[in-house]
C-alpha positions as CSV (number, residue, x, y, z in Angstrom):
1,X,103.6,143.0,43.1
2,X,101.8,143.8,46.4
3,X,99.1,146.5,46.2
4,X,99.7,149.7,47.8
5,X,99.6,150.9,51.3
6,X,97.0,153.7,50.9
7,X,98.1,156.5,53.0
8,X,96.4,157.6,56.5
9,X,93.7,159.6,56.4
10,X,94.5,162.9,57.5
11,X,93.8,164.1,61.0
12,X,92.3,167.5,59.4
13,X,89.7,166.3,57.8
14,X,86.1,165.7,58.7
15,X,85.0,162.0,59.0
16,X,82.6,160.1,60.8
17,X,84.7,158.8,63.4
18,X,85.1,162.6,64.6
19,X,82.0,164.7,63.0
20,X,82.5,168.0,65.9
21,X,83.8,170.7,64.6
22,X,84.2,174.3,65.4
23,X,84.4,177.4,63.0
24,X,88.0,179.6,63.2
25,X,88.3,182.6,61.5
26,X,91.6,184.2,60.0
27,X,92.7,186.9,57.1
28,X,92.3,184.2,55.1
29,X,88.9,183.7,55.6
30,X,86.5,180.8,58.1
31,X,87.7,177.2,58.4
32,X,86.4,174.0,60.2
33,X,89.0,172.6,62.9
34,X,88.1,169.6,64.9
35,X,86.5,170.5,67.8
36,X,89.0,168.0,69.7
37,X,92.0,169.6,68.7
38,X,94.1,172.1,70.9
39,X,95.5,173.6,67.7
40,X,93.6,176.4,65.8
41,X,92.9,178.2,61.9
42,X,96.6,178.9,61.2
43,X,97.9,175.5,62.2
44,X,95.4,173.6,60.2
45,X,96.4,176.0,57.2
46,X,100.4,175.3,57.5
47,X,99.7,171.3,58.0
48,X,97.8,172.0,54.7
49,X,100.8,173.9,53.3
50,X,103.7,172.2,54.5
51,X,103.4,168.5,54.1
52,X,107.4,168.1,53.9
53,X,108.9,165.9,56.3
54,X,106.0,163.6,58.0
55,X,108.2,165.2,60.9
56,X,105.7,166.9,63.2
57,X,107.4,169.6,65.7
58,X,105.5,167.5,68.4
59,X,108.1,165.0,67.8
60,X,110.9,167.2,68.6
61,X,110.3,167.8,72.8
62,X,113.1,169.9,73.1
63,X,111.7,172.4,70.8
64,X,108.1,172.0,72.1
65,X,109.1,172.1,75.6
66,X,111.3,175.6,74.3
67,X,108.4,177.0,73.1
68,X,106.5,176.5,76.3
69,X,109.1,178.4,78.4
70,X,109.4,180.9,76.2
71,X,105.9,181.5,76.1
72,X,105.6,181.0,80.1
73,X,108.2,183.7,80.5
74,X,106.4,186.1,78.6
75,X,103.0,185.7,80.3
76,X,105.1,186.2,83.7
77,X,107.0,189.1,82.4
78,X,103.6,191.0,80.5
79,X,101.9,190.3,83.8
80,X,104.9,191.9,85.7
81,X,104.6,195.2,83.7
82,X,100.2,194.9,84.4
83,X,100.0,194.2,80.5
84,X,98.4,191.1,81.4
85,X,95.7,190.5,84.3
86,X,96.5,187.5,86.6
87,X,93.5,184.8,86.2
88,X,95.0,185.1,82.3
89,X,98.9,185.1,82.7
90,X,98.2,182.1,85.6
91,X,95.8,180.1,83.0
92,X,98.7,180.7,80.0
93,X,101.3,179.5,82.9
94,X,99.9,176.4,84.0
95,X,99.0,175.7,80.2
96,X,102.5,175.7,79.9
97,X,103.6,173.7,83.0
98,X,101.9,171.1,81.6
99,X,103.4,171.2,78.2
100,X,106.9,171.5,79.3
101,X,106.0,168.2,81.6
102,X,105.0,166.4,78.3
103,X,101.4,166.8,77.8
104,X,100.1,168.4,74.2
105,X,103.4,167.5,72.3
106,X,100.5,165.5,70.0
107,X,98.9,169.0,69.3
108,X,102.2,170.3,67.8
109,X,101.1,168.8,63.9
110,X,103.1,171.4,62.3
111,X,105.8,170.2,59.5
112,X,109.3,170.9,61.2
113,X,110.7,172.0,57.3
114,X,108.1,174.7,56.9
115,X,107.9,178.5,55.2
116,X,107.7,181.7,57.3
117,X,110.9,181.7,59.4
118,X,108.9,179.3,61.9
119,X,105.9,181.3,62.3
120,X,104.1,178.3,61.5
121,X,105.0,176.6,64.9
122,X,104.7,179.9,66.8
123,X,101.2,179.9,65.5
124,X,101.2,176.5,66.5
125,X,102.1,177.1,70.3
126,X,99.9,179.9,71.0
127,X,96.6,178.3,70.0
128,X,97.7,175.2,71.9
129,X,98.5,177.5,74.8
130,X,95.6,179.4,74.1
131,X,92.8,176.8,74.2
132,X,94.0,174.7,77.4
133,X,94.7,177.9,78.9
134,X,90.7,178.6,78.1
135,X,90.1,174.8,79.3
136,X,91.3,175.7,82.7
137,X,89.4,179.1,82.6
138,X,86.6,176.6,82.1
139,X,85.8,178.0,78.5
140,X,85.6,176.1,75.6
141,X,88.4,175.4,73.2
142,X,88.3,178.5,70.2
143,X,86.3,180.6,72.4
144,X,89.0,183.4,71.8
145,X,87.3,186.0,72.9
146,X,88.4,185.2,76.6
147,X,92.0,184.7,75.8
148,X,93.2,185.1,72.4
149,X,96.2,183.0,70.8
150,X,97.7,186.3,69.5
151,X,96.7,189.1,71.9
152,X,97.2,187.2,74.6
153,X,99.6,184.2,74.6
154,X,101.7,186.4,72.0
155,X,101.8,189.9,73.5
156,X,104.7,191.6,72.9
157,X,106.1,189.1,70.9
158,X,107.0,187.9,67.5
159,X,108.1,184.8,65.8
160,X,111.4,186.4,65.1
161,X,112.0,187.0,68.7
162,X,110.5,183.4,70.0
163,X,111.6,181.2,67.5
164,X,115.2,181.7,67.6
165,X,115.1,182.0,71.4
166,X,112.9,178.8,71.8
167,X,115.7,176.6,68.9
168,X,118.7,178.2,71.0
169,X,117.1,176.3,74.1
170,X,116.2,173.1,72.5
171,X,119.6,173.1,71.1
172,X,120.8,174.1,74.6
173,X,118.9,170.8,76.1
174,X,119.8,168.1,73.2
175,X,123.7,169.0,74.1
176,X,123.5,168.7,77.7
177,X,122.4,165.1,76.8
178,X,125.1,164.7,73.8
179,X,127.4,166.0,76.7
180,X,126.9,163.4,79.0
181,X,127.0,160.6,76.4
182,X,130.2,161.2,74.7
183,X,131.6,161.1,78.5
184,X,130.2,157.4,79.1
185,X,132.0,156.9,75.4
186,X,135.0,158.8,76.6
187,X,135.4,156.4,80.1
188,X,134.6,153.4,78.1
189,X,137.8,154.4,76.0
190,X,140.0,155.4,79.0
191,X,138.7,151.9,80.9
192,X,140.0,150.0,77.8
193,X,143.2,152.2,77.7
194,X,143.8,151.3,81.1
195,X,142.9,147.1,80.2
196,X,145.2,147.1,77.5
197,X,148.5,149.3,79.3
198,X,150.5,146.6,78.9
199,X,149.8,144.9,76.0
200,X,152.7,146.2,72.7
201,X,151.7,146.1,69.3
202,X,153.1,148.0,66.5
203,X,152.1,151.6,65.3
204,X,151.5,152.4,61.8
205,X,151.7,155.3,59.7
206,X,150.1,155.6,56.4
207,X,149.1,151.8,56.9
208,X,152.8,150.7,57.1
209,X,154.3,149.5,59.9
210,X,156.0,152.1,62.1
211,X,157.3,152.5,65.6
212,X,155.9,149.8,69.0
213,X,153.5,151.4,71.0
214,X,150.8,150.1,73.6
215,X,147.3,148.9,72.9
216,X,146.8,151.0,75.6
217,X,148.1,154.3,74.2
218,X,146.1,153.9,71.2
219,X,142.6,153.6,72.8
220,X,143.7,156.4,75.8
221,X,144.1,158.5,72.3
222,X,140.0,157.9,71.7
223,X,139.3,158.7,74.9
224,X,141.4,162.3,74.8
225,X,140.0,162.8,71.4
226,X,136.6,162.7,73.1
227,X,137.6,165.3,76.1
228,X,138.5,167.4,73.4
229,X,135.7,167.9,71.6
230,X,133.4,168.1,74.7
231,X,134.8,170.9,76.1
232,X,134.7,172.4,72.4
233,X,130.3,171.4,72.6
234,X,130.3,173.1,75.6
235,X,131.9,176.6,74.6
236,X,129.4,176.3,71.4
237,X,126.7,175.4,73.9
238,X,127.2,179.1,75.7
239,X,126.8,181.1,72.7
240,X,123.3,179.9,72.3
241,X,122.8,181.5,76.2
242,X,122.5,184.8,74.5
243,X,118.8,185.7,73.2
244,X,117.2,188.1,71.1
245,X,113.7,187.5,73.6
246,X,112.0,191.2,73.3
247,X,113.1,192.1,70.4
248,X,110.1,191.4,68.6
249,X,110.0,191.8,64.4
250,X,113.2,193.0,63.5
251,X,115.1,193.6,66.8
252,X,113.7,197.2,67.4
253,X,111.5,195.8,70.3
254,X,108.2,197.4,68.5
255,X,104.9,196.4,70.3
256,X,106.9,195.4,73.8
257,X,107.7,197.2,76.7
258,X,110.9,198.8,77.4
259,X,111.4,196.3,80.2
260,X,110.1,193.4,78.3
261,X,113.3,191.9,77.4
262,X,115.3,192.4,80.5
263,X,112.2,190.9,82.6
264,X,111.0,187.9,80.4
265,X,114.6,186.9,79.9
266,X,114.9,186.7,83.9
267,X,112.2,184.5,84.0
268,X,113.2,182.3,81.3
269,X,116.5,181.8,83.0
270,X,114.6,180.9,86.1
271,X,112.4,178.5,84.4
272,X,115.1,176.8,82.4
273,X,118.1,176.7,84.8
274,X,120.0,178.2,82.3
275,X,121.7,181.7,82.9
276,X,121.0,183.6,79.7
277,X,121.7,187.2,78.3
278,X,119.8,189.3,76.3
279,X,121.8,190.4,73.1
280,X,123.4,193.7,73.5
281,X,122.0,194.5,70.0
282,X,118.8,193.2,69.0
283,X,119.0,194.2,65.7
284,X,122.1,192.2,65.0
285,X,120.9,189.2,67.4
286,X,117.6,188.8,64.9
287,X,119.4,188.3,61.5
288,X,122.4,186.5,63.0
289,X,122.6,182.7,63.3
290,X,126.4,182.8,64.2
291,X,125.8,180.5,67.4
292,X,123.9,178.0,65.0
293,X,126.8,177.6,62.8
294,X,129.3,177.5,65.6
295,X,127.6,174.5,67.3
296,X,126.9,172.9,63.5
297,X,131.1,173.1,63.1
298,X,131.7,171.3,66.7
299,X,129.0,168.6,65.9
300,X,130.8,168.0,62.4
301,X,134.3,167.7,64.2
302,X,132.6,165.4,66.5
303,X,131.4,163.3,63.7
304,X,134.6,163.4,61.5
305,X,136.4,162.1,64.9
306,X,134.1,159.7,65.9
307,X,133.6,158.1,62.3
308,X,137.8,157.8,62.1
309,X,137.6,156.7,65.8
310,X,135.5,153.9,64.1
311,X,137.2,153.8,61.1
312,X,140.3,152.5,63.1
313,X,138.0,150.1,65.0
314,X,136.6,148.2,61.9
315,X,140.7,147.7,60.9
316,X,142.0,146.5,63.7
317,X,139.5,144.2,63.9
318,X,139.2,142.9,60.5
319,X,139.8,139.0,60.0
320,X,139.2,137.1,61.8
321,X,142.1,135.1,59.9
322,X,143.4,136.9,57.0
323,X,143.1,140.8,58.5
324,X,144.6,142.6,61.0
325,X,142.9,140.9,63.8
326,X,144.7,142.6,66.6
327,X,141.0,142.9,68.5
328,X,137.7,141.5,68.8
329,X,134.5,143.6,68.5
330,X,131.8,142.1,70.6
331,X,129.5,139.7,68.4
332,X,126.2,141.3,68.3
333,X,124.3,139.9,65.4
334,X,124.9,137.3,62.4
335,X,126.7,138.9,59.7
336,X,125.6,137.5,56.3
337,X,122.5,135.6,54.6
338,X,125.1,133.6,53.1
339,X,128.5,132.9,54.6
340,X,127.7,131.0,58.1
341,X,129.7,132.4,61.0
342,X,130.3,135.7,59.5
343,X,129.9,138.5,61.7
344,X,130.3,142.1,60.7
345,X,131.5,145.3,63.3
346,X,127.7,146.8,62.7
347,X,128.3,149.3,65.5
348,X,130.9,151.0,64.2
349,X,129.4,151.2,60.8
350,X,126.0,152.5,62.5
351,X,128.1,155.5,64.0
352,X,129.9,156.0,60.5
353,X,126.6,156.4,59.0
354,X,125.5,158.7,61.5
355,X,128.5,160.8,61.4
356,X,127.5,161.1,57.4
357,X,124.6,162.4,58.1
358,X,125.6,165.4,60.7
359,X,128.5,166.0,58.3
360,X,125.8,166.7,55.6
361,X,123.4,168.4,58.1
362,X,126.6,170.8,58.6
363,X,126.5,171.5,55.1
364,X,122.5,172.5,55.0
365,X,123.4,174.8,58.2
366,X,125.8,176.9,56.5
367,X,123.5,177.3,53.0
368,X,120.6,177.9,55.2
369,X,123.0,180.4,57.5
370,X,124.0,181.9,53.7
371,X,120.9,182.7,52.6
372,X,119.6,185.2,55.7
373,X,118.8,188.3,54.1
374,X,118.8,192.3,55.6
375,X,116.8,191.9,59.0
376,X,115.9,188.1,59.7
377,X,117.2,184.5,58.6
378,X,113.8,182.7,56.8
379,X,115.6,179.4,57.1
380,X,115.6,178.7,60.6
381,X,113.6,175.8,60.9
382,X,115.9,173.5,58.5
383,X,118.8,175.0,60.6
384,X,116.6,173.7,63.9
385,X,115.9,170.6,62.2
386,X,119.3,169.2,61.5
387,X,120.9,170.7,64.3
388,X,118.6,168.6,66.3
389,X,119.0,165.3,64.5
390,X,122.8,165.9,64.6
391,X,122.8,166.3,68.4
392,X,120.2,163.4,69.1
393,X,121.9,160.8,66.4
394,X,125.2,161.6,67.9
395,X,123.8,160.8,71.0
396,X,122.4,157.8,70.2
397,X,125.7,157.0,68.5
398,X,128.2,157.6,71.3
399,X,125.5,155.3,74.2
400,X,125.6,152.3,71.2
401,X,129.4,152.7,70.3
402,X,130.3,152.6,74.2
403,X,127.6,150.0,75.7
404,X,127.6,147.4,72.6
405,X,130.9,147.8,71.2
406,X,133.5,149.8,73.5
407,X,132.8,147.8,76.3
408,X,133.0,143.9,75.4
409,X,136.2,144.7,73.5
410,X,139.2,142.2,73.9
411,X,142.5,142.1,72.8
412,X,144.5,138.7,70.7
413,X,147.6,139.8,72.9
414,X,149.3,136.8,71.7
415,X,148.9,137.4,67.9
416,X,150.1,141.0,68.9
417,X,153.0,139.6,70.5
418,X,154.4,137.6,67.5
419,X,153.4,140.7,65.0
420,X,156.0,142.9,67.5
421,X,158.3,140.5,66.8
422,X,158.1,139.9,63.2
423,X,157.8,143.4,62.5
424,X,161.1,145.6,61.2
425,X,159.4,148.5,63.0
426,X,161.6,147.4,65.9
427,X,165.2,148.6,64.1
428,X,163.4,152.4,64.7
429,X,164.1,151.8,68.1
430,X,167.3,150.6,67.5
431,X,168.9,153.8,66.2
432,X,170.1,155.2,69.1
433,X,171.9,152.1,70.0
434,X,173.2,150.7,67.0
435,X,173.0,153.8,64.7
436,X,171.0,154.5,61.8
437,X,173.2,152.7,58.9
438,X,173.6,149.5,61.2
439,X,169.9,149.7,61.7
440,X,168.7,150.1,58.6
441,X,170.9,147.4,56.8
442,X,169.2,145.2,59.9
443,X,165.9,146.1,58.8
444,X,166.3,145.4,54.9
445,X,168.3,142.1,55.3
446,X,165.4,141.0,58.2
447,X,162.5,142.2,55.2
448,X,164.6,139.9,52.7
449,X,165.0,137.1,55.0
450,X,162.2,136.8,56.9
451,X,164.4,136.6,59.8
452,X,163.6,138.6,62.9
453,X,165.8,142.1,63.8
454,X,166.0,140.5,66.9
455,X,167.8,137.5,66.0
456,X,169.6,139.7,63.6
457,X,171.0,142.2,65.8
458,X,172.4,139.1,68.4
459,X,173.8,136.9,65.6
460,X,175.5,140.0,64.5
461,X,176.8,140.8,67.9
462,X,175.6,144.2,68.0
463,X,174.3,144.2,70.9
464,X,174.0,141.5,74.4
465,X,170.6,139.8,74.7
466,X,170.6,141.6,78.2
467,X,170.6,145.0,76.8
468,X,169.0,143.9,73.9
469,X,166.1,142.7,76.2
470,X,166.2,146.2,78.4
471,X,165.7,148.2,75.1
472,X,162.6,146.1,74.1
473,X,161.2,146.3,76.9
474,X,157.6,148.0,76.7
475,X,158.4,151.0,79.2
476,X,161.7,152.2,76.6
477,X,159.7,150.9,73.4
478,X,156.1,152.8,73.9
479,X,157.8,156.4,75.9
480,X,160.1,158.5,75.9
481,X,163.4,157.1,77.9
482,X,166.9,159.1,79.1
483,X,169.7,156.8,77.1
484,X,172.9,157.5,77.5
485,X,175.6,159.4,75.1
486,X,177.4,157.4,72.6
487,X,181.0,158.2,72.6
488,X,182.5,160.5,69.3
């Protein structure tokens, strides 16, 4: 047995490779931070507190770059209403400019499953704001006294109001990106639809044959499927666009100004592109995580769809010899250890396994929704958290299933061909023609015999291998057709 990996030292703690530290104080008492770091006191106590995930926040840029508008827009806002003076609010600004271009994202160290309703990373984003807001002020990091994390960076503020603003936006961003990649997975569908518009096969029902359709029809069904449920993300997306910004602790708006809200959600919609509304009640907009739910319920439809989407994939495909083999899925990597030339349909089984997942992050949402209690939701962060990974896997998902599956799909229209014609499915569309009795005793003496209807139906004279020909023929089999009436 190999010995074991000892784990990494952690990036709190004094050592010689980094020996400068600088003395924060809190109501906890004085602690050491690295003099390096852009992070303060009540950071380095929730990384002590909260060792959860191994997730930090900083590796969830959405959220980070969230928090920075957020906190932008209120500098902007409290220097609107003279609450702030200008070298400050334009030193908290560019702070922020630079985090929302991806700079400081390594500073956000914070567990993303933490304690405190997320006022863990709020803490977290006002000492990094704070201290390279000082740096440009030409002050040194923890040198508070010229621009304070709290007093500053957080005026009029709370982590009620900025937390649930700054997830709403991250949430806002990951499904603009989940937008546009179920749309490359929806044309990828609709270019195969139109590929295979010719080619018949039989339908099934309940995994029996039923009734001829096109190969065509079946993967134009994907692809509607997939229009569907993006126009249902983006209704769930505009119920995040309303914000509880200025309400501060419990929606009452205590310690901001009366305009606060009105004017920091202007410039957050500036800064974002995104037209948002403050909540016409505060006090309800705090406690309630309606919107989160709402988008957790589209992402699960999206999985369960995508996953059966897949589902049918894997069984049309199966064989290559003794399955369905009605399509190929593009060889992408050997299948076994063991059986030489085996090779398994490991995308669609990737985007099952993801669409496990977001249907058990939907289940964390709504106990985490559950347990909100009177004036504020303290479970916000594991709501962020799987909301996220739901959005991003299904991203992820939708781009593989499209560019290494989708795509390189072919079909075995020959093997189709002779399954059409073996199949007794083909009496169905015989009942208007020969009638259902005549049909049906084709059908059962063609399952006894092994004989085809179609052979049936002519030796039996029931119909002329001209008409018999018209009504097989894929336009009357696969859509609806005007026949005429049968005399009484």
């Amino acid at each position: 047995m190999s010995a074991p990996v000892p784990a990494p030292a952690s990036p709190l703690s004094r050592s010689e490779s980094s020996p400068e530290f600088r003395t924060e104080h809190d109501l906890l008492g004085d602690r050491d931070v690295p003099a390096a770091a852009y992070y303060g006191v009540h950071t380095l106590r929730a990384v002590e507190n909260f060792p959860v995930t191994g997730t930090p926040i900083g590796a969830c840029p959405d959220l980070v770059i969230a928090l920075a508008c957020v906190k932008q827009a209120a500098a902007q806002a409290n220097h609107d209403l003279g609450l702030l003076d200008g070298r400050k609010a334009d030193a908290i600004v560019r702070a922020c400019e630079e985090i929302r271009a991806g700079r400081l994202h390594d500073q956000f160290v914070v567990d993303v499953i933490q304690g405190g309703a997320g006022t863990s990373t709020n803490m977290n984003a006002n000492e990094v704001v704070a201290n390279r807001a000082l740096e440009l002020l030409g002050h040194e990091k923890g040198d508070y006294g010229h621009l304070h994390p709290l007093e500053d960076v957080n005026a009029g503020q709370s982590t009620n109001d900025v937390y649930p603003t700054a997830v709403g936006l991250s949430l806002q961003f990951a499904a603009d990106r989940l937008l546009d990649a179920m749309e490359v997975l929806r044309q990828a569908f609709a270019a195969k639809a139109e590929e295979f518009a010719d080619v018949l096969k039989m339908g099934r029902t309940q995994l029996q044959d039923a009734v001829p359709m096109t190969l065509g029809q079946e993967f134009a069904a994907y692809a509607v499927m997939l229009a569907e449920d993006r126009a249902r993300l983006d209704e769930a997306r505009t119920l995040l666009r309303e914000i509880n910004l200025g309400g501060t602790a419990i929606g009452t708006g205590l310690n901001s100004h009366p305009r606060y809200a009105e004017v920091a959600c202007a410039h957050l919609g500036a800064i974002t592109g995104i037209p948002l509304t403050v909540a016409g009640d505060l006090v309800e907009a705090t406690q309630d995580v309606g919107a989160f739910v709402q988008l957790s319920g589209v992402l699960k439809r999206i999985a369960v769809k995508l996953s059966k989407t897949c589902n049918d994939l894997r069984l049309l495909s199966c064989g290559p010899r003794a399955g369905l083999a009605e399509i190929n899925l593009p060889p992408v990597q050997a299948g076994s250890s063991i059986m030489p030339g085996k090779v398994n349909p490991v995308i669609p089984e990737v985007v099952n396994q993801i669409a496990f997942e977001v249907i058990g992050n939907d289940v964390t949402v709504t106990f985490a929704a559950e347990a909100g209690q009177l004036q504020l939701n303290a479970f916000e962060p594991v709501i962020a958290h799987s909301l996220l990974k739901s959005l991003t896997h299904l991203r992820a998902g939708c781009l593989t299933l499209a560019e290494r599956c989708v795509d390189g799909i072919t079909a075995n229209r020959e093997h189709l061909a002779r399954l059409i014609g073996q199949s007794i499915g083909l009496a169905t569309a015989l009942n208007p023609h020969i009638g259902y009795e005549q049909a049906t005793a084709v059908a059962q003496e063609a399952l006894t015999t092994g004989a085809s209807v179609q052979d049936l139906v002519l030796a039996k004279g029931l119909l002329t291998p001209e008409r018999l020909r018209e009504i097989l023929h894929p336009d009357s089999l696969a859509r609806p057709h005007v026949r005429a009436a049968t005399a009484s």
